[in-house]
C-alpha positions in Angstrom: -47.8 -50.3 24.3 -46.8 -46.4 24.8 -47.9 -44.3 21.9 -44.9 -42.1 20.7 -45.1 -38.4 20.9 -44.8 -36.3 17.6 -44.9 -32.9 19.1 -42.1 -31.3 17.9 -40.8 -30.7 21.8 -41.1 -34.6 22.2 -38.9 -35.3 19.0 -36.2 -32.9 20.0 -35.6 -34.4 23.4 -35.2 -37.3 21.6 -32.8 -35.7 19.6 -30.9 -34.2 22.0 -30.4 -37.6 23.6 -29.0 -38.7 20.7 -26.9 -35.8 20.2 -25.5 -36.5 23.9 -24.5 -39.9 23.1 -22.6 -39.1 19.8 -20.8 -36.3 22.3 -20.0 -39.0 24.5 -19.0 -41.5 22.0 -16.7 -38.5 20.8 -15.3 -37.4 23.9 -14.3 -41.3 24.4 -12.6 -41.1 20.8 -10.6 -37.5 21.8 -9.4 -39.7 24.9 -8.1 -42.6 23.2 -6.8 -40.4 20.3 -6.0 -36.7 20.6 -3.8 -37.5 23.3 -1.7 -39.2 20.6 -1.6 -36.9 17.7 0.2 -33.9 18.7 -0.2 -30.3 17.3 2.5 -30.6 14.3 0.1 -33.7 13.4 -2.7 -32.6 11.5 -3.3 -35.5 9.0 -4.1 -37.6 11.9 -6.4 -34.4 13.7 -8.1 -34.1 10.3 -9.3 -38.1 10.2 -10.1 -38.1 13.6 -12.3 -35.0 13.3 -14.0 -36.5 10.1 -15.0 -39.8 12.0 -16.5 -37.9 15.0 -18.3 -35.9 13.1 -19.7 -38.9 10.7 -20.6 -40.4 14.3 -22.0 -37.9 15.8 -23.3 -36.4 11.9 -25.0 -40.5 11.5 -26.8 -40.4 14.8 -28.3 -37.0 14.0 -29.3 -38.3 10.5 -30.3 -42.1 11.6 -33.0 -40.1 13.9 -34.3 -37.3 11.7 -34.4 -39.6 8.6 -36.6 -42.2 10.3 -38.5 -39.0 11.7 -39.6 -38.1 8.2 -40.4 -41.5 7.3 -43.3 -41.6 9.7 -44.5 -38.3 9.0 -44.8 -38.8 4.7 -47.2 -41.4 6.1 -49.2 -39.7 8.6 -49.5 -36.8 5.8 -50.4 -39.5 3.0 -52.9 -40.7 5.2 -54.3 -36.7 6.6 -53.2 -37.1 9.5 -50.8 -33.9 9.8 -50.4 -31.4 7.1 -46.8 -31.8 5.3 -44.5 -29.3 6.4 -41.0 -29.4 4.8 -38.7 -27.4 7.7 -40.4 -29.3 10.5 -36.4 -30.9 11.2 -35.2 -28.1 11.2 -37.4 -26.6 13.7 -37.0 -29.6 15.7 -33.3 -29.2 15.1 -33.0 -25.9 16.5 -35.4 -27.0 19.8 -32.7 -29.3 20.0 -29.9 -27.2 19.9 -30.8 -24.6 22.7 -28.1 -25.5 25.2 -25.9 -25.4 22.4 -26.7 -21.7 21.4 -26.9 -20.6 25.0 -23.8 -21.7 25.8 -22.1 -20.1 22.9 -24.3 -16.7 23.6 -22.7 -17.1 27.1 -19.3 -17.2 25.4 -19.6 -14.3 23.3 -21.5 -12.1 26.1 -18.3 -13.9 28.5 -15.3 -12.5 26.2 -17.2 -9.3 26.0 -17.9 -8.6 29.3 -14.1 -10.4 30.3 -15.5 -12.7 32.1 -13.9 -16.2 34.0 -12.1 -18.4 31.5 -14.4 -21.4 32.4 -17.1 -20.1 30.1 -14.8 -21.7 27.5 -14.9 -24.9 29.1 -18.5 -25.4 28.6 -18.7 -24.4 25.3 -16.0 -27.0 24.4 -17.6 -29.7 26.3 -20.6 -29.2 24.6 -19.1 -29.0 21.1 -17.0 -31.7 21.9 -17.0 -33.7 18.4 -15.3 -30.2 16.7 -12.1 -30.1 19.0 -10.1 -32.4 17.1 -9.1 -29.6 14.8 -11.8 -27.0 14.1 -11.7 -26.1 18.2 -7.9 -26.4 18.5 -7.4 -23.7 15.8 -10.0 -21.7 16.2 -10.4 -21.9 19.8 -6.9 -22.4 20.7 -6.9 -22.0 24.5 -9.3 -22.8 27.3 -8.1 -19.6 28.7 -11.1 -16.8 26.9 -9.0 -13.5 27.5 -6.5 -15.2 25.2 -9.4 -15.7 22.4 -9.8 -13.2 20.3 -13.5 -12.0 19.6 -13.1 -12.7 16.0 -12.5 -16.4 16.4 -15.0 -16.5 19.0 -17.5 -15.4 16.9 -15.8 -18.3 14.1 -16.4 -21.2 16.3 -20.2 -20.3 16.1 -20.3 -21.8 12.9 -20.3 -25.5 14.7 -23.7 -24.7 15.7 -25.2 -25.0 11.8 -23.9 -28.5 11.4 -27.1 -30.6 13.8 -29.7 -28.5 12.1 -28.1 -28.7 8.4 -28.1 -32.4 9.0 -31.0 -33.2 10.3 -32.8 -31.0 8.2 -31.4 -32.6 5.1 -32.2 -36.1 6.7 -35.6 -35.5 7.4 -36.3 -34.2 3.6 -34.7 -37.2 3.0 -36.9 -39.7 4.8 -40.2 -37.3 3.9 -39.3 -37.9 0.0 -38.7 -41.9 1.3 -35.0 -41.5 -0.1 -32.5 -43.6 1.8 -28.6 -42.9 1.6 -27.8 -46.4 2.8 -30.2 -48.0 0.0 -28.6 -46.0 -2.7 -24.9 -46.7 -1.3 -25.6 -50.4 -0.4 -27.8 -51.9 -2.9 -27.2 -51.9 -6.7 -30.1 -50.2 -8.6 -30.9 -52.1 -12.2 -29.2 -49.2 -14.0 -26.4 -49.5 -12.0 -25.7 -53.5 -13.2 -25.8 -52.3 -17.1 
């Protein structure tokens, strides 16, 4: 049997595998979906773009929560020191493509550079465009972007590490969401 890796380079690998398959599960959703709900249609933008982002949101947390579970018992049992940012650092490791692509698209509106830069970005952040991309980055075409909302749509990149951050507290401290939401506690029968 394979003995998993726990270096933090390992984990976000892992990560980012994940992350890519909530992308594509979302790019699958904006192809059965967006196509349908046209601009003046927001309610229906604003539902899809909550359940990509609770898919693509739940594999993030799913990974990072069952992350922390493992380490509470490697530090219960001294075999690694407790450290209480470790998913967030493995977070960020996982989010490099993500920040160099938007570094390209700020240095690419600055320097007025080919529209495509936009492109990648979006593809990348593909679980936003249901409404937070189509109003904020409202063209593939970047000399028709202003800098200001360029700059905006960098606020995408804090949801993976905010989540997985808060999962993997979660699973260090051994507290499930799904228990608590699931299963009735005894207080909860009085």
């Amino acid at each position: 049997m394979k003995k998993k890796k726990n270096d933090p380079l390992s984990l976000a690998l892992e990560l980012l595998l994940k992350m890519l398959m909530g992308l594509l599960f979302c790019f699958v959703l904006n192809m059965f979906f967006n196509s349908t709900f046209e601009k003046g249609k927001t309610f229906g933008l604003v539902i899809l773009q909550i359940v990509e982002l609770l898919i693509y949101g739940g594999l993030v947390y799913g990974y990072m929560w069952k992350v922390g579970s493992r380490d509470i018992n490697k530090v219960n049992f001294n075999r690694m020191k407790k450290d209480n940012l470790r998913g967030l650092k493995i977070a960020l490791i996982a989010m490099i493509p993500n920040v160099i692509s938007y570094l390209i698209l700020i240095i690419g509106k600055i320097a007025g550079w080919s529209n495509g830069v936009a492109v990648v970005y979006r593809a990348l952040g593909i679980c936003y465009v249901p409404v937070i991309f189509r109003y904020i980055l409202t063209t593939p075409l970047l000399s028709e972007i202003s800098l200001t909302r360029v700059i905006l749509s960098g606020v995408t990149l804090l949801f993976v590490p905010a989540v997985a951050e808060g999962a993997y507290l979660l699973g260090l401290n051994g507290y499930s969401l799904s228990e608590r939401l699931v299963y009735k506690t005894k207080q909860d029968n009085k």
